[in-house]
Residue, then its C-alpha position, 0 to 999 in steps of 0.5 A: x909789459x907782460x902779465x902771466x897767470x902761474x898755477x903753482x903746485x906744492x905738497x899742502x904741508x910745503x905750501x907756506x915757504x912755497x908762497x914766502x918764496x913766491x912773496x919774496x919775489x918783486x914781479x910775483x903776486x901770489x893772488x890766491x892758495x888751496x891749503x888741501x890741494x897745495x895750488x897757489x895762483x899768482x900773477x907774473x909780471x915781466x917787461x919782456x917774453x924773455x924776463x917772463x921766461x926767465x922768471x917762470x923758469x926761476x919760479x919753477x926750480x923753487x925749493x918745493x914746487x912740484x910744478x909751475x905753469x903759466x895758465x895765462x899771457x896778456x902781453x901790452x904793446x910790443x914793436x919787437x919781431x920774436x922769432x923763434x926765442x930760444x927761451x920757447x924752443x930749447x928743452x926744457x926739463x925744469x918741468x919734468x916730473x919728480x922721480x917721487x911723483x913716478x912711485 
C-alpha cells in the first residue's frame, strides 16, 4: 500500500466543490483546508505506484484545481522491480500552468 501527502491548490472562492470533489473519491481523505489561500492537505491512498499515478493524476484534472502535488510517499512493502514506469517518465503536462495564472 501507498500513501501520498497531496498539496492541493484552488481559488479560496472554489475551495468547497474542490474539497466535495476530493471527498467524493474512496482513496482521498482530505485532512486539512486554508479557507484564505485555498490549500487543501489530503491523504492519498493507493495499492500500487501505478494507481498512485494514476489517482494524482486524476486529482489534478479536477474542475478547479490549480495545481495538485504529492508532498509526501511512504510506500509499505513491495517485491515488484519498477524500472522506468512509464506513469514517471512520460511528460506530463496536467501539471502545467493555467494560462490565466500567466496574466
Amino acid at each position: 500500500m501507498n500513501l501520498s501527502g497531496i498539496l492541493v491548490i484552488t481559488k479560496p472562492e472554489h475551495l468547497d466543490a474542490v474539497v466535495s470533489s476530493l471527498d467524493g473519491r474512496d482513496d482521498v481523505e482530505v485532512h486539512q483546508t486554508d479557507t484564505e489561500s485555498g490549500r487543501i492537505i489530503a491523504v492519498l491512498e493507493a495499492e500500487d505506484i501505478h494507481a498512485e499515478i494514476s489517482a494524482l493524476r486524476e486529482i489534478k484534472k479536477l474542475p478547479f484545481v490549480i495545481m495538485a502535488e504529492m508532498v509526501y510517499h511512504y510506500l509499505a512493502e513491495d517485491d515488484r522491480i519498477y524500472e522506468n514506469p512509464p506513469e514517471l517518465t512520460e511528460q506530463d503536462t496536467a501539471c502545467a500552468v493555467p494560462a490565466y495564472l500567466n496574466d
